[in-house]
Each structure stands twice: as C-alpha cells, then as structure tokens.
C-alpha positions in Angstrom: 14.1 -35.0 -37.0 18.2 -35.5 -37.8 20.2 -35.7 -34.9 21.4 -32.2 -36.3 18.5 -30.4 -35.9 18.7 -31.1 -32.2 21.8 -29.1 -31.4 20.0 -25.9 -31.3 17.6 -27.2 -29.2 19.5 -28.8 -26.6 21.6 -25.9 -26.3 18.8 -23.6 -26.0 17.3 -25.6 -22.9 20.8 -26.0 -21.5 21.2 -22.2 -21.0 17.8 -22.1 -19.8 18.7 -23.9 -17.1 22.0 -22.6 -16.3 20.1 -19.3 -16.0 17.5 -20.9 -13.5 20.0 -22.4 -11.6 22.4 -19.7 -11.7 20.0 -17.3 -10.4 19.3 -20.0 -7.6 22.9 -20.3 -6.4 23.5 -17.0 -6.5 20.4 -15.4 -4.2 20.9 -14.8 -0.8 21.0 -17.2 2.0 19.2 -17.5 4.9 20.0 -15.2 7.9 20.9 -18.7 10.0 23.4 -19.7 7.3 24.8 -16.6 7.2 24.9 -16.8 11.3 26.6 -19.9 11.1 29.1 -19.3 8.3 30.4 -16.4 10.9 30.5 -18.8 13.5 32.8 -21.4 11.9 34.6 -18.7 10.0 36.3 -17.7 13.3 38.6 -20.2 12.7 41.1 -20.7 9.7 39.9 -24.5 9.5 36.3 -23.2 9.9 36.9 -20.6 6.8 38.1 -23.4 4.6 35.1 -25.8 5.7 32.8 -23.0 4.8 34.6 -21.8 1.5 34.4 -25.4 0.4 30.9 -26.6 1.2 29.1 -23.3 0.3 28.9 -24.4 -3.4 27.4 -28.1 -2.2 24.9 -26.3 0.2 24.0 -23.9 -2.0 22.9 -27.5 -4.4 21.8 -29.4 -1.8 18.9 -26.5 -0.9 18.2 -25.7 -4.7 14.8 -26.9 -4.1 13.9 -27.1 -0.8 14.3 -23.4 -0.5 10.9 -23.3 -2.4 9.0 -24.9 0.4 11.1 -24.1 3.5 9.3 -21.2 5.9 11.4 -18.2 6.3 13.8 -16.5 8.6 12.1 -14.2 11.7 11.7 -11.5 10.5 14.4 -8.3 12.1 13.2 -5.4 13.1 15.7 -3.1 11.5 16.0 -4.6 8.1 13.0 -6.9 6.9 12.6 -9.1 4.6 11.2 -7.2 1.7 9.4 -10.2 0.0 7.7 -11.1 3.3 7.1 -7.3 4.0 5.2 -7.4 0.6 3.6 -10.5 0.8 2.7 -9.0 4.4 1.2 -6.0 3.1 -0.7 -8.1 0.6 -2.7 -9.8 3.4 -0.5 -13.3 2.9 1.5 -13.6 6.1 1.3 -17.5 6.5 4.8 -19.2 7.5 5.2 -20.5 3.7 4.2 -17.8 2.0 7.5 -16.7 1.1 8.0 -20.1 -0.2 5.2 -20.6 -2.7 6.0 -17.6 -3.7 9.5 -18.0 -5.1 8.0 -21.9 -6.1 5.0 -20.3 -8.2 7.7 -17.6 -10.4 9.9 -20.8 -11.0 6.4 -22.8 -12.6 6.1 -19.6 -14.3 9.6 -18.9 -15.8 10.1 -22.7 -16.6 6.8 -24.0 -17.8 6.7 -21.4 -20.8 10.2 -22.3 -21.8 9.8 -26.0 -21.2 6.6 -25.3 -23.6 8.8 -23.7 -25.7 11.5 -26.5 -26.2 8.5 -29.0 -26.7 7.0 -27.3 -29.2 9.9 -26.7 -31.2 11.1 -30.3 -30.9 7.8 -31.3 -31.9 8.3 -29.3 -35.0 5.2 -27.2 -34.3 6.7 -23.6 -34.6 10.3 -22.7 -35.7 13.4 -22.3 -33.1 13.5 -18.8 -33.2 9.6 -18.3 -32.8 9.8 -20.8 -30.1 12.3 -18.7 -28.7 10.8 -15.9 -28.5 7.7 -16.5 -27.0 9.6 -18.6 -24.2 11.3 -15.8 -23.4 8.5 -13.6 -23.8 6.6 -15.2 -21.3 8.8 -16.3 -18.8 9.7 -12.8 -18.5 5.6 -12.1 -18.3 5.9 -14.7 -15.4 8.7 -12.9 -13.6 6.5 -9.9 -13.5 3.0 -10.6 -12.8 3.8 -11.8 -9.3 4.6 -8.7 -8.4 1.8 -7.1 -10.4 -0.7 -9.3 -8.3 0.9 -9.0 -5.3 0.4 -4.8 -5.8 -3.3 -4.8 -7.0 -3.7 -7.5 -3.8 -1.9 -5.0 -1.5 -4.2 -1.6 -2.8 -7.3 -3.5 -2.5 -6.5 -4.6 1.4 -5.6 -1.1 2.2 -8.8 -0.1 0.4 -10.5 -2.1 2.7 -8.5 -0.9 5.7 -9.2 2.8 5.4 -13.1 2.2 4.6 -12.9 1.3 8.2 -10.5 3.6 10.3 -12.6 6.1 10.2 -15.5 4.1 12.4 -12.8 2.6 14.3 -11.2 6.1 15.3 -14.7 7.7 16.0 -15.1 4.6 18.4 -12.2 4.4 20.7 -11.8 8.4 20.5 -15.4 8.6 22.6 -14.4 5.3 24.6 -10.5 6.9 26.2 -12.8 10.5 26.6 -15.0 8.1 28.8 -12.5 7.0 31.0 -11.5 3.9 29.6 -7.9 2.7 28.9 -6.4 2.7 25.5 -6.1 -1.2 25.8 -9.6 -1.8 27.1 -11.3 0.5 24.5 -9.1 -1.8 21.5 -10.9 -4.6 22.8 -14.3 -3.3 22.8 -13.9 -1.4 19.3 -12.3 -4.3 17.7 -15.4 -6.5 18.9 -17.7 -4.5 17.7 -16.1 -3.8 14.4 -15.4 -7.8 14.1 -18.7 -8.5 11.3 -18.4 -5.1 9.5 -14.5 -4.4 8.6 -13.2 -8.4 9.0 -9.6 -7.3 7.3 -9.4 -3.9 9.9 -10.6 -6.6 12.5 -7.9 -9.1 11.8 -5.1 -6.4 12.2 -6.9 -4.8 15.4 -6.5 -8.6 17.1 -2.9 -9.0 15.9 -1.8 -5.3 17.7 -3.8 -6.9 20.9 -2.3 -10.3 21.5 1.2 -8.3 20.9 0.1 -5.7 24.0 -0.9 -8.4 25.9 2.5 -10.8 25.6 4.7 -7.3 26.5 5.3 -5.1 23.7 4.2 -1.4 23.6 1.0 -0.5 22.3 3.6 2.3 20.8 5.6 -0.2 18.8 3.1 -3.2 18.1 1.0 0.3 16.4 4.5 0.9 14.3 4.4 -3.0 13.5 1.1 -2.8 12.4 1.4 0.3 9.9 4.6 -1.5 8.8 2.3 -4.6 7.7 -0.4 -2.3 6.4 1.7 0.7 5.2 -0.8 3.1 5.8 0.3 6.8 7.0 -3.2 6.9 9.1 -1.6 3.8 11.3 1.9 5.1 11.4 0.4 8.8 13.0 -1.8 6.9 15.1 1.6 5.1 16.4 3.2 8.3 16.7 0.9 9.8 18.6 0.5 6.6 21.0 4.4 6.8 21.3 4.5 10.4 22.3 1.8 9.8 24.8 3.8 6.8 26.2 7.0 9.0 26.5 6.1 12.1 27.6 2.9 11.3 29.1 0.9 13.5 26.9 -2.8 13.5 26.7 -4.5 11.0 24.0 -7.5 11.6 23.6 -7.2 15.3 21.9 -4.4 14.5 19.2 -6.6 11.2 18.3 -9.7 13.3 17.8 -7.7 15.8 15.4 -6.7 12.2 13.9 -10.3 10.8 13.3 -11.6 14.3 11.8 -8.7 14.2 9.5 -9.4 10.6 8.5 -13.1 11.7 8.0 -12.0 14.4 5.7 -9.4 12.6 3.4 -12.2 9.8 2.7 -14.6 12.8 2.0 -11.4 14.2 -0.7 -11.5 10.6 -2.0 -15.1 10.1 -2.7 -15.1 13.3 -4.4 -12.0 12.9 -6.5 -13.4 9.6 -7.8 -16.7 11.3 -8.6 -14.5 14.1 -10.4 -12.8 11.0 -12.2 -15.8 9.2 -13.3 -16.7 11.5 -16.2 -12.9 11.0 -17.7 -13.3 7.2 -17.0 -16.8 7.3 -18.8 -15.7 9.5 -21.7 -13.6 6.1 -23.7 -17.2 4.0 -23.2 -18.9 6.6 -24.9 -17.1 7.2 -27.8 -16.3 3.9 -28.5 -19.4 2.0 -28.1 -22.9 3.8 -27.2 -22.1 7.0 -30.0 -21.6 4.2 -32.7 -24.6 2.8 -32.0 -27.0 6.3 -32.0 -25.1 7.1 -35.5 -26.3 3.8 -36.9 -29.7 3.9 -35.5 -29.9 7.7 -36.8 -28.0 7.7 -40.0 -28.8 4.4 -41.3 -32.3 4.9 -42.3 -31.2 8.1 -44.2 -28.3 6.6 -45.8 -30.1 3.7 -47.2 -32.9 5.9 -48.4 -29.9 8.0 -49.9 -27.9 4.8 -52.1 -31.6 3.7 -52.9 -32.3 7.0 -54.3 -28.8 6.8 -56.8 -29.1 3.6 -57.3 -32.5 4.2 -59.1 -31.4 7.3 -60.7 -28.1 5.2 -62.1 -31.2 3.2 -64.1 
C-alpha cells in the first residue's frame, strides 16, 4: 500500500481511540476519590492540587479501573451496575470490574478487526467502517441484554420456590417458633430443592445474626432480587417490628396470594402456547402435509399434459 492510502486509516483508529479513552476519562470516579477530592478541596492549595492532578489520575487509573473491586455499596443511592449485576446473581467483589473490562474487549476488538482488515486490503475503508462500528455498538448492548435475560431467569427460579418457602415458615411462626428460628429450619430444608432461593435465605440470616433487622436485611434482599413478593414480605416484617403486630395472619394472606399468582402464570403460559405454536405450524409442519398430499396429484397432473402436449 502507498503511504497515502494510510491516512484514512490511521485517522480512523485515532478517533477510535480518543472515543475509548474519552469515554474513560470522562465516567465517574469512585465514591473515595470523590471523598477525598472534598477533603483537600477545603483548602485553596488543596483545590489547586486537586484541579491539577485530576486529569493525571484520571490516566494513571485508565486501566486499572477494569480490574479494581468497587466502592461499598450506599444504602440510599446504589450503584446501579452492581445493583444489576446483583440482580443477575453475579455479586462477586470484581464483578463490576470484568464487567466494564468485557464491553471494552467488545467495543475494541471489532474495530481493531476492522482497521486490520482494511489495512490488509481485505474489504474497503468504508465497509470496514461500518461493520466496526456496527458491532462495537452490538458489543455495547449485549451486556446488558445478557445481564437482563440472566436476571428474569434467577427471578424465575426464585418465585418457583417462595411459594414452598412461605407455606413453610407460615405453619412453623403458627407453631410457636420465632421468625429467626423458623428461617433457619425452612432454609435447611429448602437447601437441595431451590439452591438460588437457598442462597438468598442464608445471605438475610448471617445479616440478622451480625445486628441488622430482619425488617431491613428483608428490604436488602428484595433490592438484590427485585421481586414485589420479597419487598411485601419486608413490609409486613417491618410493620410487625414497629407496631408489634401479629405475623403470622398477614404472611398467610401472603403465601395464598403467592400460590394464586403462580396458578395466573401457569395458566397465562398455557393460554400463550397456542400463539407461540401458531409460526411452527405454518411455517414448517403445513408445508410438509401440502407436499406429501399434493405432490402425488400434481405429478400425475404435469404427467398427464405433458403426454397430451405429444
């Protein structure tokens, strides 16, 4: 290739990565930084140290931002790409991390794919292009795609379960027992069964037992499910915990309404399945009875012109 023809190029893979890095410069810090700019911005010196290092900073954690765990979460405003990943059953400490690491692979390898190919001369600069783009904005998207069907899926598997679970501890506080003490049993018993509703009856346990309310660590847990069954299950533990109000009644009302709504569902997917079956049909088994059907007869009918034609 002429040292002219790689202008275009070059230019096209320099703006590529301006955008990368621009959009890494420009997203929010961590909640320490931000804590710690404040603190040295009390000062006028502080202020100017900030003002003038951001920038460097900012560089210096381009990448390991990709890898570093994140901030504690806050109570009043979460993170919302650790509240999703939550909700999608990945809670680890670098989840966040290979998160933001696996939609830069996916944003830069189609473009860097892109500029190869076109420098190799295998497709034009504008087709190249094109598809780059195309797909790196495919690769911004299907995180968030996957990380939706993941979350639907885990809460599918969480309300096959609450049903059982309410039925449970609703007969164990009527016999006496504490709300606490009847967790443990049901979550015991439901350990081989519902592993995922298991996991999440453990994690509102060890949060009783190192001081917070069952009230709250219930609001925590529908906050990392985001199921309504889970937040009315923490209201009702909340009022009880306030007011002093009985339990067992209003989580009896709970568990027949849970039993009902997954009755509703099963039918509504029944109702659904002869829509869902109708594009099946036409398109593949009707094709196939008209063939085995008509195509005896139509060959019977071109053999009978053919032979009058002589």
């Amino acid at each position: 290739m002429a040292p002219a023809d790689w202008v275009p190029i070059l230019v096209f893979l320099s703006i590529t990565a301006g955008v990368l890095v621009a959009a890494s410069l420009l997203a929010p810090s961590r909640d320490r930084d931000r804590v710690a700019e404040r603190v040295r911005g009390l000062s006028a010196a502080g202020r100017q140290r900030v003002a003038a290092g951001s920038v460097g900073r900012r560089l210096r954690g381009f990448f390991t931002r990709m890898a570093a765990p994140p901030p504690p979460n806050d109570a009043h405003a979460p993170d919302p790409t650790r509240l999703r990943l939550t909700q999608a059953g990945y809670d680890g400490a670098h989840a966040s991390g290979v998160l933001r690491a696996v939609r830069l692979a996916l944003v830069g390898a189609p473009l860097a794919a892109a500029g190869a190919a076109v420098a190799a001369g295998v497709v034009k600069l504008e087709v190249g292009a094109f598809a780059g783009l195309g797909l790196a904005a495919a690769g911004v998207i299907a995180p968030g795609l996957w990380l939706e069907a993941r979350k639907k899926k885990r809460q599918n598997e969480l309300r096959r379960g609450l049903p059982d679970f309410f039925d449970v501890i609703v007969l164990c506080v009527e016999g006496g027992m504490s709300l606490l003490a009847a967790w443990r049993r049901v979550a015991d018993e439901l350990r081989s069964a519902y592993p995922t509703l298991w996991r999440e009856l453990k994690l509102v346990e060890h949060e009783v037992e190192i001081g917070r309310a069952m009230g709250d660590a219930l609001l925590r847990c529908g906050e990392r499910t985001d199921l309504d069954e889970v937040t009315s299950l923490a209201s009702v533990v909340r009022q009880s915990e306030r007011v002093g109000t009985e339990l067992a009644r209003p989580m009896r009302d709970l568990s027949n309404t849970l039993r009902l709504q997954r009755v509703q569902r099963a039918e509504e997917a029944a109702h659904k399945t002869a829509t869902k079956i109708m594009f099946p049909t036409l398109l593949f088994i009707f094709p196939c009875v008209f063939a085995v059907l008509l195509g005896p007869m139509i060959i019977q009918v071109l053999a009978m012109f053919s032979g009058a034609k002589k």
